[in-house]
C-alpha positions as CSV (number, residue, x, y, z in Angstrom):
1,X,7.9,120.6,63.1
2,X,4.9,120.8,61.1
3,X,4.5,118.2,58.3
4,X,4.3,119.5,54.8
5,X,0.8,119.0,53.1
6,X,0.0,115.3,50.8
7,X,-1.9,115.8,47.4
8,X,-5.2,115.5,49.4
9,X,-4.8,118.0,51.6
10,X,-3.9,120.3,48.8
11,X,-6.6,119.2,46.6
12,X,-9.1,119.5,49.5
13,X,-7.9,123.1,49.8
14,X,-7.8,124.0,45.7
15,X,-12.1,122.7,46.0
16,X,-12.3,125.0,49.2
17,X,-11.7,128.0,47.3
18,X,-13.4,127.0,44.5
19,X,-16.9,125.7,45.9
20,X,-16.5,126.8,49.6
21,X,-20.0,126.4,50.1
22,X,-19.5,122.9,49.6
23,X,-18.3,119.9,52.4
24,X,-15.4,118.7,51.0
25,X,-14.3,116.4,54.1
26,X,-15.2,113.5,52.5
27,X,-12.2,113.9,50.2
28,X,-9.9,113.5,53.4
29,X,-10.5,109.5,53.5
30,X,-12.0,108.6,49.9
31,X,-9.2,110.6,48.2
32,X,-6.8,109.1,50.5
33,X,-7.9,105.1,50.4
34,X,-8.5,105.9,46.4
35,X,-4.3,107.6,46.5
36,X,-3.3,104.8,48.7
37,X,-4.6,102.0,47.0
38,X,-3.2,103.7,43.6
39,X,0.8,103.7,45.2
40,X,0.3,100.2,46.9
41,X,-0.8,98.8,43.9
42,X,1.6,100.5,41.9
43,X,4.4,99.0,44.3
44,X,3.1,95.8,44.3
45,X,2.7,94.5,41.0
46,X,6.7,95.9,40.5
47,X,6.9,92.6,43.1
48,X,4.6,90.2,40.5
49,X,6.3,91.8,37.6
50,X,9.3,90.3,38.9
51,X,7.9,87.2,39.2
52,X,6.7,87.2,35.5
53,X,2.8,87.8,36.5
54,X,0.5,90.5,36.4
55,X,-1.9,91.2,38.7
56,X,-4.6,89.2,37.4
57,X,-2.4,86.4,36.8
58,X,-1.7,86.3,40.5
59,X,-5.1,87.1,41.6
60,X,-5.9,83.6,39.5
61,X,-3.1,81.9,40.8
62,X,-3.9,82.7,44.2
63,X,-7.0,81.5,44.1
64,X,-6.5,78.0,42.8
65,X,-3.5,77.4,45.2
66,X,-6.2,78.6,48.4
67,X,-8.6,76.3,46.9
68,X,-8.6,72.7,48.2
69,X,-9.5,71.1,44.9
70,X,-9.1,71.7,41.4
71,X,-12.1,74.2,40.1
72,X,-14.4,75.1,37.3
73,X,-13.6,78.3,35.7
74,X,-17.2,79.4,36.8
75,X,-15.9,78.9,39.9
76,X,-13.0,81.0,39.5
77,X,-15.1,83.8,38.0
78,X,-17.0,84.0,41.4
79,X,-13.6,83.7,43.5
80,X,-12.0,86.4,41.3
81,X,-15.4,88.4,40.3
82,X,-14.2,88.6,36.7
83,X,-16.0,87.6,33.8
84,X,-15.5,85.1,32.1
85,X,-14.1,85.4,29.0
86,X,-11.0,87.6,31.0
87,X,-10.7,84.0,33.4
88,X,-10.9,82.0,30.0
89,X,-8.3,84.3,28.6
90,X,-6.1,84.6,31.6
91,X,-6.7,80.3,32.0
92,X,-5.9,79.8,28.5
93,X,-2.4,81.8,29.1
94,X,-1.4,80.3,32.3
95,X,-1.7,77.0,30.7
96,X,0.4,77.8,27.7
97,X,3.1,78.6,30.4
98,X,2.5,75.5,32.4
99,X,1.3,77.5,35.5
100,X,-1.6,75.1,35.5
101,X,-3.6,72.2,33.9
102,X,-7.1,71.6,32.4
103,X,-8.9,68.6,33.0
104,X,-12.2,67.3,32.0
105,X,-14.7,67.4,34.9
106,X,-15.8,63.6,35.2
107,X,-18.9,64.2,36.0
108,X,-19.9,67.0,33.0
109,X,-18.0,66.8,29.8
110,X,-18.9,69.6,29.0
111,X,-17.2,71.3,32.0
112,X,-13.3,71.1,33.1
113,X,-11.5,71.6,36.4
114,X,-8.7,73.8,36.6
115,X,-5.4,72.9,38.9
116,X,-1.8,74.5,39.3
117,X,0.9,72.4,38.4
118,X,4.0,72.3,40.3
119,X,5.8,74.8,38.2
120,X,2.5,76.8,39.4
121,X,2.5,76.1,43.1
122,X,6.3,77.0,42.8
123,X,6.1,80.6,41.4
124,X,2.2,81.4,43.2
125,X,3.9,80.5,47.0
126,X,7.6,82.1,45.7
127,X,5.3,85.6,44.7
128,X,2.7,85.2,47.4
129,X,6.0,85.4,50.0
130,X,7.6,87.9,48.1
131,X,4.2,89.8,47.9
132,X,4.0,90.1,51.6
133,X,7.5,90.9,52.2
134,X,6.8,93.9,50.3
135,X,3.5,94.8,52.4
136,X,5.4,94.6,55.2
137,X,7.7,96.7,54.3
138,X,5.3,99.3,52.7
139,X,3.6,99.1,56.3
140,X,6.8,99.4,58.3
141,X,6.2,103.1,58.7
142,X,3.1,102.1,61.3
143,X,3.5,101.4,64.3
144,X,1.6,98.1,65.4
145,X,-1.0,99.9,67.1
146,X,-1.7,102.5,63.9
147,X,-2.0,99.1,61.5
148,X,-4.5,97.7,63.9
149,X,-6.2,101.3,64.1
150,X,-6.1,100.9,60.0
151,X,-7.4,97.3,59.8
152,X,-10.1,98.0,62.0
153,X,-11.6,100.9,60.1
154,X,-11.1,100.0,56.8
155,X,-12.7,96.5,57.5
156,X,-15.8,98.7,58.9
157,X,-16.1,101.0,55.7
158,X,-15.8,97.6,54.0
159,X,-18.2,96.2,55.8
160,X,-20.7,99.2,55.5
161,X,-20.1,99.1,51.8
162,X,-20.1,95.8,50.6
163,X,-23.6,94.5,49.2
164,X,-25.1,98.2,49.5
165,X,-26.4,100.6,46.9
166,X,-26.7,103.8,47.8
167,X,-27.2,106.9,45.9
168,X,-23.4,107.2,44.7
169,X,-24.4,103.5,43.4
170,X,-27.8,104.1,42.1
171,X,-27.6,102.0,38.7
172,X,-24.6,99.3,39.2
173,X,-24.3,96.6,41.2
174,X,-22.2,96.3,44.7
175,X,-19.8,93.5,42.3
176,X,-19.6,96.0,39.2
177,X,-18.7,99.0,41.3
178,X,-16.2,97.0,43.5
179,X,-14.5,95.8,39.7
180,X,-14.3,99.4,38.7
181,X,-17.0,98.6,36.5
């Protein structure tokens, strides 16, 4: 029984007829990781949504309850790649909720260290399990051996595109283009 066509394969067609001379093949990975990571995401944030916490929120979150120590919010720009009036912002509104605390740095008055509080490591490791609960079960469909298959490629195109700036590129950084930006 023949599978019926995904939105790729039918877009990949619709630019067939209308530039044939073209190579459209690309679109078959691209347009799929690009689809893929649209639906995943869409999926996922239903999770943090849940949870009270949108996507950057958790991405914050994450990050400070992986770190050893409490953090600058510099550093947090570089773990999140964000700028940093969105990490002040997102800081800011995570404290108001008592997610996590601002301290003065001791060394730099000027500067302050960022921590979760409890109530933070509480709802970051209550999402985070909850979070991959729900990639598993978006994954189920693979078998083990597809998954590892999948990991392995996608952590080479990562690898071959991370830090790079080819033509496609030309003009933004490997960071900006990696933000969307």
């Amino acid at each position: 029984m023949k599978r019926p066509p995904d939105l790729i394969e039918t877009a990949r067609a619709q630019w067939q007829e209308v530039h044939p001379e073209l190579d459209t093949s690309s679109i078959d990975v691209i347009g799929r990781v690009l689809r893929a990571a649209a639906v995943l995401r869409q999926r996922l944030d239903m999770i943090l949504l849940d949870e009270g916490l949108n996507r950057s929120e958790f991405d914050l979150l994450s990050a400070l309850r992986r770190s050893a120590e409490p953090v600058t919010p510099g550093r947090l720009n570089h773990l999140m790649v964000s700028s940093g009036a969105a990490t002040t912002k997102r800081i800011q509104q995570l404290a108001e909720r008592e997610l996590l605390e601002r301290t003065p740095d001791e060394h730099d008055r000027r500067s302050a260290r960022v921590r979760l509080t409890e109530q933070g490591v509480v709802t970051i490791d209550r999402a985070f399990s909850r979070h991959l609960e729900a990639e598993r079960h978006l994954l189920s469909a693979l078998g083990g051996k597809q998954r590892e298959t999948l990991a392995g490629g996608l952590a080479e195109l990562l690898r071959s595109l991370e830090g790079t700036t080819g033509p496609a590129l030309r003009g933004t950084s490997a960071n900006e283009h990696h933000r969307g930006g």
